[in-house]
C-alpha positions as a Markdown table, in Angstrom:
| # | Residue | x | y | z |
|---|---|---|---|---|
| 1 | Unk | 53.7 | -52.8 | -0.8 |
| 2 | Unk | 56.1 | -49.9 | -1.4 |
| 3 | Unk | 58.0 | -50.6 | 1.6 |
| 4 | Unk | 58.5 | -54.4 | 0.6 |
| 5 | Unk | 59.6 | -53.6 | -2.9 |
| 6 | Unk | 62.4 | -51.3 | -1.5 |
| 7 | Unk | 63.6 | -54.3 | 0.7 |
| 8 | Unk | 63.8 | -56.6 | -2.3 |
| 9 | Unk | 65.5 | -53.9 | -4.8 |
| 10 | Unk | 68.2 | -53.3 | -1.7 |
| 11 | Unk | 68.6 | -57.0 | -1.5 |
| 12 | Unk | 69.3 | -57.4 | -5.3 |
| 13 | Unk | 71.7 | -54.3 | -5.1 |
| 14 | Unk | 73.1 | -55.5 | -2.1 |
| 15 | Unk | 73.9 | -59.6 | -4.1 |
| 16 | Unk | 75.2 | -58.1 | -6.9 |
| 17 | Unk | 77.5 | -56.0 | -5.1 |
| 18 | Unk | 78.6 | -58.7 | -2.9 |
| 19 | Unk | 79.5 | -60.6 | -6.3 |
| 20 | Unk | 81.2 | -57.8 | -8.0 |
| 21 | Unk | 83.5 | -57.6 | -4.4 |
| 22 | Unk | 84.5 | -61.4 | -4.9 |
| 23 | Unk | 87.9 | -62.5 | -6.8 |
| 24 | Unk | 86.7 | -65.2 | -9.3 |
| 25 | Unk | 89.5 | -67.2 | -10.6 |
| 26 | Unk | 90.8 | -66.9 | -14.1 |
| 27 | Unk | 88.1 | -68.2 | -17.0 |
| 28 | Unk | 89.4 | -70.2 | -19.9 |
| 29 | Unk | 86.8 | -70.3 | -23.0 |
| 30 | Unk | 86.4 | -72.7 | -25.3 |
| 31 | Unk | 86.3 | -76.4 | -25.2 |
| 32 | Unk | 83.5 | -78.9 | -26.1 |
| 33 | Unk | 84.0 | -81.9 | -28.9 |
| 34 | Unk | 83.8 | -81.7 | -32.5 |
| 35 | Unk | 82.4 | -84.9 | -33.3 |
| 36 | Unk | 84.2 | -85.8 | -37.2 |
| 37 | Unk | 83.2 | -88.8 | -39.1 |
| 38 | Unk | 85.8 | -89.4 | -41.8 |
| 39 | Unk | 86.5 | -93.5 | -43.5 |
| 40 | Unk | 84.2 | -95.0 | -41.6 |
| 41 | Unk | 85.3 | -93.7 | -37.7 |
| 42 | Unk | 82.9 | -91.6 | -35.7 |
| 43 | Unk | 85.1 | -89.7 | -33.2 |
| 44 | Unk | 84.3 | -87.0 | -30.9 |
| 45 | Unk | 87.4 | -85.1 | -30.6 |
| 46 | Unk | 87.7 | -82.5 | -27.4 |
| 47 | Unk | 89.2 | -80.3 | -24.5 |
| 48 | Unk | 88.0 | -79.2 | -21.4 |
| 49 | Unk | 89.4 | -77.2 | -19.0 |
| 50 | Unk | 89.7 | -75.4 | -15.5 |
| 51 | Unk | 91.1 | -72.2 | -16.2 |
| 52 | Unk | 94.1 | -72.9 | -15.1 |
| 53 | Unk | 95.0 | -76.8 | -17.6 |
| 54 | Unk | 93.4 | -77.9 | -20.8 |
| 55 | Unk | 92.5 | -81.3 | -20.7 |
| 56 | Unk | 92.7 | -83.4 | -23.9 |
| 57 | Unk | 90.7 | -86.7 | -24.7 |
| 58 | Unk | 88.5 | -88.1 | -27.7 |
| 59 | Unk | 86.2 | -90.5 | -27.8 |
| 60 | Unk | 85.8 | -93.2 | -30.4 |
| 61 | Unk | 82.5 | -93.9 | -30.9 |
| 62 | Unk | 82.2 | -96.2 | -34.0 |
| 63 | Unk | 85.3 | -97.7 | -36.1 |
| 64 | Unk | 85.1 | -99.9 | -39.5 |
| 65 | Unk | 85.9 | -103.2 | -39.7 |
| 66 | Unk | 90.0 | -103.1 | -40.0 |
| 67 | Unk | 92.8 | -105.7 | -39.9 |
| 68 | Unk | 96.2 | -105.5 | -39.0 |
| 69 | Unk | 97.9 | -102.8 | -36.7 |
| 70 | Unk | 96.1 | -99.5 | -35.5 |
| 71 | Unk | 97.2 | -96.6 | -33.2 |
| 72 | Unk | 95.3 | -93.6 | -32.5 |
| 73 | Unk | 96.9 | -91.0 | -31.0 |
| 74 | Unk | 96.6 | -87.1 | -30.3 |
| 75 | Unk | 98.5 | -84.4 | -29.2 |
| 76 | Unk | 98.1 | -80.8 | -28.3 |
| 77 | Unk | 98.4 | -77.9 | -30.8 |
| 78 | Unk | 99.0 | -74.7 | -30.0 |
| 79 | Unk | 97.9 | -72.1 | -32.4 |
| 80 | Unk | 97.3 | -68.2 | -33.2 |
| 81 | Unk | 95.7 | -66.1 | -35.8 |
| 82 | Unk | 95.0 | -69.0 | -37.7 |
| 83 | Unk | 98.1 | -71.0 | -38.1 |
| 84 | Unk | 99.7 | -73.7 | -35.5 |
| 85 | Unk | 102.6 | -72.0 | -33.6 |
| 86 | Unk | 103.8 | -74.9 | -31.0 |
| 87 | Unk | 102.8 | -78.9 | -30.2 |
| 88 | Unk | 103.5 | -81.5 | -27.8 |
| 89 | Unk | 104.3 | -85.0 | -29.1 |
| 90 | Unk | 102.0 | -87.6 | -29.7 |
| 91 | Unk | 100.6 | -89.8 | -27.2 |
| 92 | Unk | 99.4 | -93.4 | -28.8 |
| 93 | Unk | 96.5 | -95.5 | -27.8 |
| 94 | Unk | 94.4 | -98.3 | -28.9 |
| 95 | Unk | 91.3 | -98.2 | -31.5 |
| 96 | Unk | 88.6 | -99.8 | -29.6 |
| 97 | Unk | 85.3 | -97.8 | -28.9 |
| 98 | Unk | 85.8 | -95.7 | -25.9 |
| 99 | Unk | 87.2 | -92.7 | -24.2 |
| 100 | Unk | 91.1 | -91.9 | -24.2 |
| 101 | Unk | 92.3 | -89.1 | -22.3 |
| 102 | Unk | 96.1 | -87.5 | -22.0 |
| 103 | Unk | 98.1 | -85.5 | -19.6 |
| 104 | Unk | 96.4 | -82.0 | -19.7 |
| 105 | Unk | 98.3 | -78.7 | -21.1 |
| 106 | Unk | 99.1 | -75.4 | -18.7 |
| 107 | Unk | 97.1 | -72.5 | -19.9 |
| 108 | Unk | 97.4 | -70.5 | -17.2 |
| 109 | Unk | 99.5 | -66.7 | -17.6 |
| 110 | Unk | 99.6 | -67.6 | -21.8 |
| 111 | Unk | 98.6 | -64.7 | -24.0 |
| 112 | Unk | 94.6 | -64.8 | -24.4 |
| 113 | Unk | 95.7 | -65.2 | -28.6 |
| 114 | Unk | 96.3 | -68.4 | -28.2 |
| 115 | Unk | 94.0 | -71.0 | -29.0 |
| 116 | Unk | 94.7 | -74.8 | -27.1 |
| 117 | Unk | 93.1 | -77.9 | -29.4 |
| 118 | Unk | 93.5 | -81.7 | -29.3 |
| 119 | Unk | 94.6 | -83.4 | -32.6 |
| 120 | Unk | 93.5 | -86.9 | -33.4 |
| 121 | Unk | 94.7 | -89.2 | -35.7 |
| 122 | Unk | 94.3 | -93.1 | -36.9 |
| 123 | Unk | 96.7 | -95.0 | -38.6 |
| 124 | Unk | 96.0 | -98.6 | -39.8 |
| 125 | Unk | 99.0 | -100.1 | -41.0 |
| 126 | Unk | 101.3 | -97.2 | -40.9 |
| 127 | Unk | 98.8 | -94.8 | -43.2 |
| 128 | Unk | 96.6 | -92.5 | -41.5 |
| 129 | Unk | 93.2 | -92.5 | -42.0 |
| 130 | Unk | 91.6 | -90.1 | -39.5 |
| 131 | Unk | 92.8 | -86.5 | -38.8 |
| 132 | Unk | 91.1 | -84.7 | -36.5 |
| 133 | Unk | 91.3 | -81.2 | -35.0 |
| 134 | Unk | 88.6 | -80.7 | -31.9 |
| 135 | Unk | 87.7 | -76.9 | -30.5 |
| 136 | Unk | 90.2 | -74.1 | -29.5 |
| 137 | Unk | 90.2 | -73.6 | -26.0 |
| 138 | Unk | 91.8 | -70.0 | -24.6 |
| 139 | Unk | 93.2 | -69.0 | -21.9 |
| 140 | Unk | 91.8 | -66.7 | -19.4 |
């Protein structure tokens, strides 16, 4: 019993060090949605990435009865310690249910302070009436 308790602690030793030994590419945290209900639209607002691009999109779940023109729309903000430091511009879309995605953002080599997060918003008729700000994503 000895003997086959040595054999399994070496083998544990012997995977972890293996997995210590082996480059892993560079982690991004963050991501998910923040699902925001505001004037009747249920959105799920998010970013995901792969270390390397953040990739925006948002989901509209429910929407209230409307007439006349709508956009939705998002963009990528850019912030640090608290206070939006760059953006790209604004991609439009429709306002049916469903899921809208965007070109994604580089992360990759970008100071670990900086936080990555999609920004949603609906206008119906030229006002907005949903602003939405999903979860900071970080680079590696």
């Amino acid at each position: 019993m000895t003997h086959r308790r040595s054999i399994v602690g070496t083998m544990v030793m012997l995977a972890a060090l293996a997995s210590a030994l082996v480059a892993s590419p560079a982690q991004a945290s963050g991501g998910g949605c923040n699902d925001i209900t505001q004037n009747g639209w249920h959105i799920g607002v998010c970013g995901s990435d792969n270390g390397v691009t953040m990739y925006p999109d948002y989901y509209i779940n429910a929407a209230p009865s409307w007439s006349g023109s709508c956009t939705s729309k998002s963009r990528v903000e850019i912030w640090q310690n608290g206070a939006i430091v760059s953006y790209n511009s604004w991609a439009n879309a429709g306002c049916a249910r469903g899921h809208y995605t965007r070109n994604g953002v580089s992360i990759a080599g970008r100071s670990s302070s900086l936080e990555f997060r999609t920004r949603v918003q609906i206008s119906l008729n030229g006002s907005t009436v949903y602003n939405g700000l999903g979860p900071a994503t970080r680079c590696c």
